[in-house]
Biopython code that builds the backbone (N, CA, C, O; Angstrom):
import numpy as np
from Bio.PDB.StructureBuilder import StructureBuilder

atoms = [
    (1, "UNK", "N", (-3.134, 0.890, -10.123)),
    (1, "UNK", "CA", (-2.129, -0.164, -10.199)),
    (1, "UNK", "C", (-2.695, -1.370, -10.946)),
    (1, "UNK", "O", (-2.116, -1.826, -11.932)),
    (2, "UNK", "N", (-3.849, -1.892, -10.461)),
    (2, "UNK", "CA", (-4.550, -3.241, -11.565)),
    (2, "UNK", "C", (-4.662, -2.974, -12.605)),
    (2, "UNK", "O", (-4.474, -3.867, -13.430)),
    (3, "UNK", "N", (-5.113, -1.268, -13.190)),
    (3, "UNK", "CA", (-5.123, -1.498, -14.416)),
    (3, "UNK", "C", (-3.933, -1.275, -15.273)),
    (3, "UNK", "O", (-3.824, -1.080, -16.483)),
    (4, "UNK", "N", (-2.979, -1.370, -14.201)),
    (4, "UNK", "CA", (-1.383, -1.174, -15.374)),
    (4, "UNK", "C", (-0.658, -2.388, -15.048)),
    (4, "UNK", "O", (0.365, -2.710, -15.653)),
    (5, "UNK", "N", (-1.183, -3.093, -14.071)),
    (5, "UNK", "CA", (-0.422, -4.645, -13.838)),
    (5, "UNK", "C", (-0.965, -5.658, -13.914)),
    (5, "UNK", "O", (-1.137, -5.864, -12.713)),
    (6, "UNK", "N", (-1.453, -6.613, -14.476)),
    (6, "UNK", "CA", (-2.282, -7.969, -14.385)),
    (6, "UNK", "C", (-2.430, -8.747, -13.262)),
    (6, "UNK", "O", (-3.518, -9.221, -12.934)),
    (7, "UNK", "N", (-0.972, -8.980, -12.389)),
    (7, "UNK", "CA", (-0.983, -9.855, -11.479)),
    (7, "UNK", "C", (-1.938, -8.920, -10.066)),
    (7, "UNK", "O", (-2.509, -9.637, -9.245)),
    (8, "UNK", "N", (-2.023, -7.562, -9.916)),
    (8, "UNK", "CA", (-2.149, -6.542, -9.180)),
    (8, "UNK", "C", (-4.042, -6.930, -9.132)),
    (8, "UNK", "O", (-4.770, -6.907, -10.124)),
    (9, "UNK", "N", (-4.491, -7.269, -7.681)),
    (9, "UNK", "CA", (-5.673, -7.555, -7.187)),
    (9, "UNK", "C", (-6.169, -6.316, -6.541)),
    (9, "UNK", "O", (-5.437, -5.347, -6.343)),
    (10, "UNK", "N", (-7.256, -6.354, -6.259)),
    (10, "UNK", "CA", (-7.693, -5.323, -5.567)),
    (10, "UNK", "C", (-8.874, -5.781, -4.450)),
    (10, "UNK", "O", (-9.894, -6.330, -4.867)),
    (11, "UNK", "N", (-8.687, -5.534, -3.043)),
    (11, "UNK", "CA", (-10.007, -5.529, -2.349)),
    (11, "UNK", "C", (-10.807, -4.355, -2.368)),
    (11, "UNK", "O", (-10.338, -3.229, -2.535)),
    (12, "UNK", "N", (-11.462, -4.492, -2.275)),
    (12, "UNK", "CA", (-12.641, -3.433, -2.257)),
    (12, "UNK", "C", (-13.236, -2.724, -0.940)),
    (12, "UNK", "O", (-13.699, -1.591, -0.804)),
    (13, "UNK", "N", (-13.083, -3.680, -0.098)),
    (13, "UNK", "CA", (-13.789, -3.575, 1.215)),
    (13, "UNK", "C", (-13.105, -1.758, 1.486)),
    (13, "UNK", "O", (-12.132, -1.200, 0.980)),
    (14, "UNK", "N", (-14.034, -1.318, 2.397)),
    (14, "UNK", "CA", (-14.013, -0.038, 2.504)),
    (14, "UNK", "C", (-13.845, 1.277, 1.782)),
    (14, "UNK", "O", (-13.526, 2.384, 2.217)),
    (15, "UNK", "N", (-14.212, 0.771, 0.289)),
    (15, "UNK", "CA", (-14.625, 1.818, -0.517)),
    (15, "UNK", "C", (-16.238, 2.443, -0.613)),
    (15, "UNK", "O", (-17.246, 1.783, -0.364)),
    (16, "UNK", "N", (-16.215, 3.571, -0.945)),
    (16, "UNK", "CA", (-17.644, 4.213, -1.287)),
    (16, "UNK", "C", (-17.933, 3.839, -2.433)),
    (16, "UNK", "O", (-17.296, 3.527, -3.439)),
    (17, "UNK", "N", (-19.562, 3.949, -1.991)),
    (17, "UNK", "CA", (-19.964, 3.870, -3.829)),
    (17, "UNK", "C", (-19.912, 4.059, -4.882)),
    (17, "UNK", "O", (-20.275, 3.432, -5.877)),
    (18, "UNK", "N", (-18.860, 6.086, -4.509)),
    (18, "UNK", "CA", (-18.394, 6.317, -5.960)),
    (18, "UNK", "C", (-17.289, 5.545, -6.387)),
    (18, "UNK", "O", (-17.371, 4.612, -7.185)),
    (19, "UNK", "N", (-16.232, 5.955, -5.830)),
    (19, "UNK", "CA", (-14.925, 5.308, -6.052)),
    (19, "UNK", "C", (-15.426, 3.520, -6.321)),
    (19, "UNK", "O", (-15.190, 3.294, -7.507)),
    (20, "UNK", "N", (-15.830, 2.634, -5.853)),
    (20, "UNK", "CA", (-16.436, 1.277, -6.329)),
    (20, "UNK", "C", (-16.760, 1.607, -7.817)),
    (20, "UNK", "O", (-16.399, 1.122, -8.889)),
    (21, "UNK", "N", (-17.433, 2.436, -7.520)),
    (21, "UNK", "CA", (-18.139, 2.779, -9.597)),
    (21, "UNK", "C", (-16.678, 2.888, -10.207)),
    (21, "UNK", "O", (-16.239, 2.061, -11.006)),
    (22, "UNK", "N", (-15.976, 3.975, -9.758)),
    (22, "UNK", "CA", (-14.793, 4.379, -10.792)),
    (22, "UNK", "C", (-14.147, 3.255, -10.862)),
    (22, "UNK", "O", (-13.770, 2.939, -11.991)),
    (23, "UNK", "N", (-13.823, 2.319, -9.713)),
    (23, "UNK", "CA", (-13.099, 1.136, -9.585)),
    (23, "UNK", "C", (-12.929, 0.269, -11.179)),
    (23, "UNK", "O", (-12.047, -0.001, -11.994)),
    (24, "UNK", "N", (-14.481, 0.055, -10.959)),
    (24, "UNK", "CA", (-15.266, -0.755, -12.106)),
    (24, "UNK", "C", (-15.111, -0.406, -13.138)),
    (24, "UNK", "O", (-14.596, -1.252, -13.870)),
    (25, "UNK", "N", (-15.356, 0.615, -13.622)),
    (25, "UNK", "CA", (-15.320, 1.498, -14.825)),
    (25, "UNK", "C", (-13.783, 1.055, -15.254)),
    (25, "UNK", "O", (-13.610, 0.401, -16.282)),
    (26, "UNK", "N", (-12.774, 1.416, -14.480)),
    (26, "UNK", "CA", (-10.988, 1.746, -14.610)),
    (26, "UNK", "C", (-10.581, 0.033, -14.753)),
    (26, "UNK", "O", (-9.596, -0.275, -15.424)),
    (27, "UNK", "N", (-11.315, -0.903, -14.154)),
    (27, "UNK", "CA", (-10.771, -2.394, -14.652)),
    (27, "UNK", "C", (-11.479, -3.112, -15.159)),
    (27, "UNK", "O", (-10.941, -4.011, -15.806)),
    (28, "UNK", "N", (-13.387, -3.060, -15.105)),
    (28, "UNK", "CA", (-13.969, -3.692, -15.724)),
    (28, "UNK", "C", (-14.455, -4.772, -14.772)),
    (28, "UNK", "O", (-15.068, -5.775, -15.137)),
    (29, "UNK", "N", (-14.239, -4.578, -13.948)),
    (29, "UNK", "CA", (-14.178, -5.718, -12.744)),
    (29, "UNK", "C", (-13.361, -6.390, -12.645)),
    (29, "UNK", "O", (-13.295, -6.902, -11.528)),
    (30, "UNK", "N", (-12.396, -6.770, -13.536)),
    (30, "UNK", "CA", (-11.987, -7.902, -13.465)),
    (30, "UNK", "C", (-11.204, -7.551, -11.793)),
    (30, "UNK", "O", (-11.403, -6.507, -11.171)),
    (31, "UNK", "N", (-10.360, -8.635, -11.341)),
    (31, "UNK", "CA", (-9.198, -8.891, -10.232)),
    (31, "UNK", "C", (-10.012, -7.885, -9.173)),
    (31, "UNK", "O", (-9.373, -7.593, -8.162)),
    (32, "UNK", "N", (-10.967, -7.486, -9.263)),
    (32, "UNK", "CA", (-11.463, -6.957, -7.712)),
    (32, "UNK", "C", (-12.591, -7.836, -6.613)),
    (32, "UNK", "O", (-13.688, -8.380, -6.487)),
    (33, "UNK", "N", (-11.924, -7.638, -6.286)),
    (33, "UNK", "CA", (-12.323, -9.276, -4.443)),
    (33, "UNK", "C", (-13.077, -8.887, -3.475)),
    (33, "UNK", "O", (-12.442, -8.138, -2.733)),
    (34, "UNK", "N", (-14.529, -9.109, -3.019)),
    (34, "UNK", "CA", (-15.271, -8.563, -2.151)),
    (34, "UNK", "C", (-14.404, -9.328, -1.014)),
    (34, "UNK", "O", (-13.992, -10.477, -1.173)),
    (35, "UNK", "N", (-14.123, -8.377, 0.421)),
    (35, "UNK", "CA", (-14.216, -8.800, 1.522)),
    (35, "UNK", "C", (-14.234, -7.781, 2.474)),
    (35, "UNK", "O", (-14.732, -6.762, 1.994)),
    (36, "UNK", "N", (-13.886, -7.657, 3.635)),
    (36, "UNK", "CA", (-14.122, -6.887, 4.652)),
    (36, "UNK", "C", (-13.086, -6.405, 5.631)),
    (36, "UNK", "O", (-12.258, -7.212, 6.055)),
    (37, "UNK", "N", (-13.073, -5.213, 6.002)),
    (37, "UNK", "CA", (-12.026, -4.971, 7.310)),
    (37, "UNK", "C", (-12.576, -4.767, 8.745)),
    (37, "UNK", "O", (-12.074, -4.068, 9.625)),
    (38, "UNK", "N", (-13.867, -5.619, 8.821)),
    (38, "UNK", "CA", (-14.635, -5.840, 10.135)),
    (38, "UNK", "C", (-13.423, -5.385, 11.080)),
    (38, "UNK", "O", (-12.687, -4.564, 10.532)),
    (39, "UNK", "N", (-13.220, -5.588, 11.814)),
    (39, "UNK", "CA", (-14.983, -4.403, 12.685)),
    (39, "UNK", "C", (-15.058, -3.049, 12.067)),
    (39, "UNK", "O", (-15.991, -2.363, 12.485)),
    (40, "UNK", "N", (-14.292, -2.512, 11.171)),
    (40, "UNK", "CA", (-14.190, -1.073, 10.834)),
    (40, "UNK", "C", (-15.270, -1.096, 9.802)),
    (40, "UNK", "O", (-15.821, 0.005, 9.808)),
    (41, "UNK", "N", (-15.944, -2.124, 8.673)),
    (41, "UNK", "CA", (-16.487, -1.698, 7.897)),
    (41, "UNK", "C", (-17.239, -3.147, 8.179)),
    (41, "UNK", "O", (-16.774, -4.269, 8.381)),
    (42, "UNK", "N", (-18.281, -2.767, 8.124)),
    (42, "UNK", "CA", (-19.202, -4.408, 8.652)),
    (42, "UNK", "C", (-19.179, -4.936, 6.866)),
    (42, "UNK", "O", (-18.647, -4.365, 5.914)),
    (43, "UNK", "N", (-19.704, -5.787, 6.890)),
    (43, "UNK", "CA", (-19.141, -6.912, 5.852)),
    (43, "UNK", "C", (-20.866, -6.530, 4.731)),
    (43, "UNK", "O", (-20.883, -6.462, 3.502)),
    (44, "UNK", "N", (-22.237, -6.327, 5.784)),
    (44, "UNK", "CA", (-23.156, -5.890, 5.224)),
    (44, "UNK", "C", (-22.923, -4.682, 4.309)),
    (44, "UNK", "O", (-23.285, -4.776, 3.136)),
    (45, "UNK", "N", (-22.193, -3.254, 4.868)),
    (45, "UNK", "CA", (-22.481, -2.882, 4.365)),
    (45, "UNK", "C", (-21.348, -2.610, 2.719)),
    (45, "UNK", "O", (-21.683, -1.994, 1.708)),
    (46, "UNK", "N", (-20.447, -3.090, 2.901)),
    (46, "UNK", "CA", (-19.891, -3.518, 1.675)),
    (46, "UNK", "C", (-20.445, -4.408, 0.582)),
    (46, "UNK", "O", (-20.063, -4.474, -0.587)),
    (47, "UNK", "N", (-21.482, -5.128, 1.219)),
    (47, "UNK", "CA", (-22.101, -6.078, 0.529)),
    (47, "UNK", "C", (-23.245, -5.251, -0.508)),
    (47, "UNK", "O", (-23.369, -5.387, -1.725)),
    (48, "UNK", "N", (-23.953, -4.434, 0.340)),
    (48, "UNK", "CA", (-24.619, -3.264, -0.072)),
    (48, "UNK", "C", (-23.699, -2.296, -1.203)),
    (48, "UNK", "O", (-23.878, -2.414, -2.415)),
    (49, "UNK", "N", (-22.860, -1.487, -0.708)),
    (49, "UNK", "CA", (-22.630, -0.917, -2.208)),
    (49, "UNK", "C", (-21.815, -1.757, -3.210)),
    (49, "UNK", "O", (-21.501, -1.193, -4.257)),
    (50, "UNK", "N", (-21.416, -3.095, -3.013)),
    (50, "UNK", "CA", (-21.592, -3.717, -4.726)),
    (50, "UNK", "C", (-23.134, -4.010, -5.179)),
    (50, "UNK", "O", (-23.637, -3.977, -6.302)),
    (51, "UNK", "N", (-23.645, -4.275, -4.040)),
    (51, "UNK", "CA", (-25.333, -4.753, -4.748)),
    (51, "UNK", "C", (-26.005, -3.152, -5.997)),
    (51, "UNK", "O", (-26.560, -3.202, -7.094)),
    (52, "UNK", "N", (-25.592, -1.952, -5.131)),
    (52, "UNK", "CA", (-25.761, -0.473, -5.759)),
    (52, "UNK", "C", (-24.940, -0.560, -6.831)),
    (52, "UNK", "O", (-25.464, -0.789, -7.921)),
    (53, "UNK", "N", (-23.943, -0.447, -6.771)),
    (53, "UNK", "CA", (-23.046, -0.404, -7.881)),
    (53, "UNK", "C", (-23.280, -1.471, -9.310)),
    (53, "UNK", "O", (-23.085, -1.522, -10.524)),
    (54, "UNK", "N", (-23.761, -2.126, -8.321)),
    (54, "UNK", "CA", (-23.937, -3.688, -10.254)),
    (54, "UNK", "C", (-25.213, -3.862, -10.247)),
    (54, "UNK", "O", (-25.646, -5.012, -10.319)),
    (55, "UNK", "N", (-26.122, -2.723, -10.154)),
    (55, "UNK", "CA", (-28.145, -3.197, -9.899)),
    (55, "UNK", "C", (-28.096, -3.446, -11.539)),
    (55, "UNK", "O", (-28.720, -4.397, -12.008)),
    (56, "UNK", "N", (-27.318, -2.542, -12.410)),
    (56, "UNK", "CA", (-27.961, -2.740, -14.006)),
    (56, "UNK", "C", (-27.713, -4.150, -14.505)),
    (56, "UNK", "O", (-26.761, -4.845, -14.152)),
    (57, "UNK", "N", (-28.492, -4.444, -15.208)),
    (57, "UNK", "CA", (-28.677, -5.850, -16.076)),
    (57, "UNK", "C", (-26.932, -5.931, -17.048)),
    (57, "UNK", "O", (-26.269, -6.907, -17.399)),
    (58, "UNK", "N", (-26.698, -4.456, -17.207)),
    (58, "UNK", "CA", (-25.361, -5.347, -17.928)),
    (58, "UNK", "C", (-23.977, -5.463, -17.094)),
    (58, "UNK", "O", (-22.898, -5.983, -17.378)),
    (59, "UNK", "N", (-24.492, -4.694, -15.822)),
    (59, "UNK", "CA", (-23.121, -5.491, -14.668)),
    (59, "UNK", "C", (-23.538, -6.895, -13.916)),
    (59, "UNK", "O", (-22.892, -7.133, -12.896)),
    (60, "UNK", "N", (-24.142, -7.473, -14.147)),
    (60, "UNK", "CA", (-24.686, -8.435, -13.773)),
    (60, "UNK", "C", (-23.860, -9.432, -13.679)),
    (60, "UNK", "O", (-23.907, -10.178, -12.701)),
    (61, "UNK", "N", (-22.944, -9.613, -14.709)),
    (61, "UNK", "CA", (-21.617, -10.700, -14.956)),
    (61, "UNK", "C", (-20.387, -9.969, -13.774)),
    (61, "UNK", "O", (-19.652, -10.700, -13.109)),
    (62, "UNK", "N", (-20.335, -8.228, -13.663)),
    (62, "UNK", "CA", (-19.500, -7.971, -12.723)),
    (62, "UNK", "C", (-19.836, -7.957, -11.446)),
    (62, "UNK", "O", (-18.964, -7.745, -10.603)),
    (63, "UNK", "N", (-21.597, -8.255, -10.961)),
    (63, "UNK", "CA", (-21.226, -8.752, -9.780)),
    (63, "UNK", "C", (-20.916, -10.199, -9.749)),
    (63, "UNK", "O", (-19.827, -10.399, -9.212)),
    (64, "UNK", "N", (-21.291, -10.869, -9.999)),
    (64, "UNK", "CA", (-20.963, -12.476, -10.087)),
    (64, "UNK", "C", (-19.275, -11.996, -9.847)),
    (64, "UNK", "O", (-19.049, -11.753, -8.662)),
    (65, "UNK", "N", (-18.543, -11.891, -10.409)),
    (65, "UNK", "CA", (-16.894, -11.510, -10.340)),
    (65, "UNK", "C", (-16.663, -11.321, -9.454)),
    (65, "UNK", "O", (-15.984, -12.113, -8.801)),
    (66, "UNK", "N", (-17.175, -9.985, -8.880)),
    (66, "UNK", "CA", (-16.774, -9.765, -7.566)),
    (66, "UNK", "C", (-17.317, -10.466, -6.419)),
    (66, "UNK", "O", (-16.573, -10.314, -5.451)),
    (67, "UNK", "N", (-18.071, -10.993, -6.230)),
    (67, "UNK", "CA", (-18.803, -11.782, -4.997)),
    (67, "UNK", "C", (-18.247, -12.844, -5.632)),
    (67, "UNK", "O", (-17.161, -12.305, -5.420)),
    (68, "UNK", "N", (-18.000, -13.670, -6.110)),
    (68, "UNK", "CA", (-17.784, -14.664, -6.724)),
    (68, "UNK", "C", (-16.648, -15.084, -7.412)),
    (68, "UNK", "O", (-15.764, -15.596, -6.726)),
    (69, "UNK", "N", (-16.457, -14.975, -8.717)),
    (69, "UNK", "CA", (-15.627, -15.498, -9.892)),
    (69, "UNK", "C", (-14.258, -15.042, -9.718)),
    (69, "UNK", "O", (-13.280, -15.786, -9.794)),
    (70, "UNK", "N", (-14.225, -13.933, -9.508)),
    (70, "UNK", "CA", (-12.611, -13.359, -9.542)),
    (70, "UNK", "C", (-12.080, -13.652, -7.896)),
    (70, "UNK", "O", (-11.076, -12.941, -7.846)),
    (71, "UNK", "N", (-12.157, -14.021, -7.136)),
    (71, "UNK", "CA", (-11.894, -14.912, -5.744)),
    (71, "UNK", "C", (-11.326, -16.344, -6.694)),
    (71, "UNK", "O", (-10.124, -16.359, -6.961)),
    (72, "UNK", "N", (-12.238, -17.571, -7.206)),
    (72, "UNK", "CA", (-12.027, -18.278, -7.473)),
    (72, "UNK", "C", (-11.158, -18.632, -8.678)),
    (72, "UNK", "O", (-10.872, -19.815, -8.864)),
    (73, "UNK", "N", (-10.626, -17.485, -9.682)),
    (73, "UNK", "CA", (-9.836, -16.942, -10.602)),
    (73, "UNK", "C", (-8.282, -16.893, -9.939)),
    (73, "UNK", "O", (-7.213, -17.307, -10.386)),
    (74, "UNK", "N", (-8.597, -16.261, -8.778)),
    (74, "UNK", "CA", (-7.194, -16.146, -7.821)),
    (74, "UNK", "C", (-6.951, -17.416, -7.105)),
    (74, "UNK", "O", (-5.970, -18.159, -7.154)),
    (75, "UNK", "N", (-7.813, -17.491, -6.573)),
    (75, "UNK", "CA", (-7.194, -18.735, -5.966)),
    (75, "UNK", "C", (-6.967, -20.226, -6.774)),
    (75, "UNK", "O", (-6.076, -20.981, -6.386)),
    (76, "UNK", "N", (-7.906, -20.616, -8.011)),
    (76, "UNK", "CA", (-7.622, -21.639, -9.014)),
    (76, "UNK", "C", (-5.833, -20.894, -9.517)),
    (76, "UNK", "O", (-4.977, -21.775, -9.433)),
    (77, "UNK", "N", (-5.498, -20.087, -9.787)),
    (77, "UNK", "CA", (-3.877, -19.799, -10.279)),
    (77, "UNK", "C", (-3.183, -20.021, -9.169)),
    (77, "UNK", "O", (-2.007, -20.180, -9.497)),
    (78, "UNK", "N", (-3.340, -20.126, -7.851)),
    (78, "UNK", "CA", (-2.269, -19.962, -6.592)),
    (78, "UNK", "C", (-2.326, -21.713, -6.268)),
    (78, "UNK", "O", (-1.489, -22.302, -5.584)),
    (79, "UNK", "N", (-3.359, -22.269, -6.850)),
    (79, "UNK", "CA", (-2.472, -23.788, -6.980)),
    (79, "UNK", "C", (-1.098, -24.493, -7.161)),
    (79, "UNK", "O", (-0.537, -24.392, -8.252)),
    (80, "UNK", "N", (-0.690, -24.998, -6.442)),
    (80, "UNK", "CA", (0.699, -25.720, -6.757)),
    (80, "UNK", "C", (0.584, -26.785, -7.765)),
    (80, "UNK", "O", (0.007, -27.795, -7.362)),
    (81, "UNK", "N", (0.901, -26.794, -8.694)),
    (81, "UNK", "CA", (1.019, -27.728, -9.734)),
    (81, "UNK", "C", (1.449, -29.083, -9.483)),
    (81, "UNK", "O", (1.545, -29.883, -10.414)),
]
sb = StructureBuilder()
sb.init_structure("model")
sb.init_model(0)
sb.init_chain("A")
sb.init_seg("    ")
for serial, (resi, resn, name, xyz) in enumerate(atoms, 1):
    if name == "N":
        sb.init_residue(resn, " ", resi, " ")
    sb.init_atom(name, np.array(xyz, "f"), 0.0, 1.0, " ", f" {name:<3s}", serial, name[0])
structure = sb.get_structure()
């Protein structure tokens, strides 16, 4: 769906490492949002497979995104003008 809709976000929380990879691969990172569905998936270990998933030097900008940038991407647009 994100990669055929722009406005279309994605959490991540409770994906595997593969599917996270394909995730990445299929949008590039962009619009995908680290968080958690505690108590079902502890927040560590989601934290863990993005750390696996973005170890190479050239995802380095897609973890920043996901822990980071693309949260503040969404929420800087959901401002009221």
């Amino acid at each position: 769906i994100a990669a055929r809709h722009e406005n279309a976000w994605i959490g991540i929380h409770g994906q595997g490492v593969t599917q996270l990879d394909r995730i990445i691969q299929r949008t590039g990172g962009e619009r995908l949002v680290f968080g958690t569905d505690w108590p079902f998936y502890h927040l560590a270990a989601t934290l863990a497979k993005v750390l696996i998933v973005t170890e190479d030097k050239e995802r380095g900008a897609i973890r920043h995104a996901i822990l980071r940038g693309n949260a503040e991407r969404l929420f800087a647009s959901r401002r009221p003008a």
